[in-house]
N, C-alpha and C positions, 0 to 999 in steps of 0.2 A: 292320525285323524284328530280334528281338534274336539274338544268334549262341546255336548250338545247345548248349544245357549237357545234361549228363545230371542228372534229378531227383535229390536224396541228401533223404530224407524224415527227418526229427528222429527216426524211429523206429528204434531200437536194439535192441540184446535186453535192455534194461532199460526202454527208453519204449518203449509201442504206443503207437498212435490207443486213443481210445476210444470219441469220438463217433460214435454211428451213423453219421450221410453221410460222415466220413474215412475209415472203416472201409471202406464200401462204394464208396469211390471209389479205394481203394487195391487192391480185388479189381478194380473194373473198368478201372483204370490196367493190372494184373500183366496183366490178360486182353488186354489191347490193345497192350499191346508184348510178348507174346508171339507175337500170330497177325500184327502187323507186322513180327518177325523173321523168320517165316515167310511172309513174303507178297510175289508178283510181283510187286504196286505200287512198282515203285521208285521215282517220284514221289510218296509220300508224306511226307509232310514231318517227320512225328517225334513220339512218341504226348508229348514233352515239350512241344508248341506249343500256342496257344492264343489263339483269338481276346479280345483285351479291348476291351469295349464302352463307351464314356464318353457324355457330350456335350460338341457345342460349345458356344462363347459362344452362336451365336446359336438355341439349340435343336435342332440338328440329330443323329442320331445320328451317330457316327464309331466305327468302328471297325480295328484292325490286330492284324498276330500278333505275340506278348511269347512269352518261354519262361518256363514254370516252374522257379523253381531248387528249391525244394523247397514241401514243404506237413507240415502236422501239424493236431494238435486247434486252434492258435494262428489259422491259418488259411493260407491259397497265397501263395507270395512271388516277386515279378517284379521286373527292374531297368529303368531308363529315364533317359536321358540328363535332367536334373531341369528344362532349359529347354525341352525336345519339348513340341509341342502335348499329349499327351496326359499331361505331368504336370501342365502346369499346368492342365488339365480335372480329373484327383484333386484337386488341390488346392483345385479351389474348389468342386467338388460334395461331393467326400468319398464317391462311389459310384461301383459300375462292374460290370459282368458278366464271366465269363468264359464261352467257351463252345471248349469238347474234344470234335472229331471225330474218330472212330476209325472209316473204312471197313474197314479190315481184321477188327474185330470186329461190326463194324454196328452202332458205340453212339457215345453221343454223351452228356456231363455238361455240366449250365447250372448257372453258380454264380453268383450277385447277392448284395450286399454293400457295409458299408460299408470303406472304404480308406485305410489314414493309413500315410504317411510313415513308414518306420525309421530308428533312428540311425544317425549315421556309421560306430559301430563294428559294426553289422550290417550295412552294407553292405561294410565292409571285409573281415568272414567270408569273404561270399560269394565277393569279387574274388578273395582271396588263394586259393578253393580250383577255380576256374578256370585251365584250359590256358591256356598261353604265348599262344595263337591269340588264346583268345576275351577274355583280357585286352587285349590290343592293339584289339581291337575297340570294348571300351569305352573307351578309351583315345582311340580317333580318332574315337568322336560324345561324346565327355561331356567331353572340355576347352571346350568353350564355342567362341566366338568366329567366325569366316565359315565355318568349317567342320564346326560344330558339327550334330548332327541336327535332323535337315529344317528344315535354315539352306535358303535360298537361293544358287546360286552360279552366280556369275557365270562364271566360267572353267572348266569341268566338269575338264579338262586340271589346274588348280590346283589341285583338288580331289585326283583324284588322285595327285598328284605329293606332297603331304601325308601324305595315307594310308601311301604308300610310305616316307616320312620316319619313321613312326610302327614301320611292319614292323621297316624296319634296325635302330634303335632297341634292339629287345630282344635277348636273351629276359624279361628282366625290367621289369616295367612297374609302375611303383607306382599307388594306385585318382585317378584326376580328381577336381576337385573337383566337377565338374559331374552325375557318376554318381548314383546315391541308387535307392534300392529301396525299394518297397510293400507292401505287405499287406495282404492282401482276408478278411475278417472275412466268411464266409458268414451270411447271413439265409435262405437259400432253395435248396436244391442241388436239380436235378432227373433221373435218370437214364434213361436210354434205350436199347431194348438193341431191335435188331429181331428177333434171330434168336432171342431168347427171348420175342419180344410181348410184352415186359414196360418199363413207366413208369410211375414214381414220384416222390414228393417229400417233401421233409423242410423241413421249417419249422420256424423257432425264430420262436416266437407273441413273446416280449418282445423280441428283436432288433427285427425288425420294425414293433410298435409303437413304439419308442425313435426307430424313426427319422422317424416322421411320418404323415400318412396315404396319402401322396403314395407313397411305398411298401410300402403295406400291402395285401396281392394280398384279392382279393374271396373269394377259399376258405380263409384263415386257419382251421385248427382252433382249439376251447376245448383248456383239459385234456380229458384223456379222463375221458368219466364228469360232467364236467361239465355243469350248468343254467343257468348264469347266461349269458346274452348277453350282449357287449362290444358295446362304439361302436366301430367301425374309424374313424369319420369322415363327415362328411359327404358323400355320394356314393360312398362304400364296402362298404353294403349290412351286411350282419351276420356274423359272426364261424362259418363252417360247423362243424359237430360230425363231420364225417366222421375227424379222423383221430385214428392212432393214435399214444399217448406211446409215447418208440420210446429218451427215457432224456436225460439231460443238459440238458434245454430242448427236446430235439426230437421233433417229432410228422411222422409220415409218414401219406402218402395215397398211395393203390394210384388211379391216373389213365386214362383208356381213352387207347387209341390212338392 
């Protein structure tokens, strides 16, 4: 699990989101670490966590929790020690889910997409505007080597004893080489809200196309207003006319329960 950062969204009083689903995921983000500041679950883990979904080599789903460091119209950005099993599943699919539960509010966001790599010096942003804490953190899985995240270790005790090497060490830590941070490119956001019996989704039709058919969901909207049927693909069925253009490439559907 990645140590707990607070979200800082690219959005300023000069930059909003604009895109619909940033937009609406940024009300249901406010909403959800609100009623979880308010809320007795103190085993909640933090409205900034979130499940990211890969696969493995050998076809299996895998998934664990990443923290979000921020998001914007660009797309969600997470860090990951860059030899972990789960970067090198980004790197060879190029896809991945994310998925945000908020018991406190009773809602839940599914985001799928494609995922590439930032540069060094975007991942250095990030490190540098991280606590003393949560730098050391990355600090002690993303130097690589027998200790490196989900290495294998032989001496749990050595492990440790490492770890502790890395604490003393600060309060300054400069970023590993081993660190590196993603970006998830939504093609498909989905929102969930119980207490409002309300579920939705937003689709960007040419994302989605772009990537294949192999991810192209069987209820794609046309434009709206549109007559011409698309080929999603063999075994893909036809392209639905249910939704609505909702502005930027994105079309949303109003979904039952």
């Amino acid at each position: 699990m990645s140590a707990a950062i607070s979200v800082k969204s690219r959005f300023g009083s000069n930059a909003e989101a604009t895109h619909p689903p940033i937009v609406h995921f940024t009300r249901y983000y406010a909403h959800a670490r609100d009623r979880s500041q308010r809320s007795s679950e103190r085993q909640f883990p933090g409205v900034h966590n979130a499940l990211l979904s890969t696969v493995s080599p050998d076809g299996f789903p895998d998934a664990r929790t990443v923290s979000l460091h921020e998001y914007s119209d660009d797309g969600f950005v997470f860090c990951t020690a860059r030899g972990s099993p789960k970067a090198r599943q980004l790197l060879a699919s190029g896809t991945a889910a994310l998925t945000f539960l908020w018991p406190p509010s009773q809602s839940q966001v599914r985001i799928m997409g494609r995922v590439t790599e930032q540069s060094r010096e975007a991942t250095l942003a990030l490190f540098d505007a991280c606590t003393p804490r949560e730098q050391a953190y990355y600090v002690r899985t993303g130097s690589g080597g027998q200790f490196g995240q989900s290495q294998v270790v032989a001496v749990v005790e050595d492990c440790h004893d490492a770890q502790q090497a890395v604490d003393d060490a600060g309060p300054e830590y400069a970023l590993p080489d081993g660190w590196t941070s993603f970006i998830l490119l939504p093609h498909v956001v989905e929102f969930l809200c119980l207490a409002q019996a309300s579920r939705m989704r937003y689709i960007h039709v040419e994302r989605c196309r772009e990537s294949g058919p192999v991810h192209v969901l069987h209820t794609l909207p046309l434009e709206a207003g549109g007559e011409e049927e698309a080929d999603a693909g063999e075994g893909e069925g036809e392209l639905a006319r249910g939704g609505r253009d909702a502005g930027h490439g994105w079309h949303r559907q109003d979904l039952a329960m």
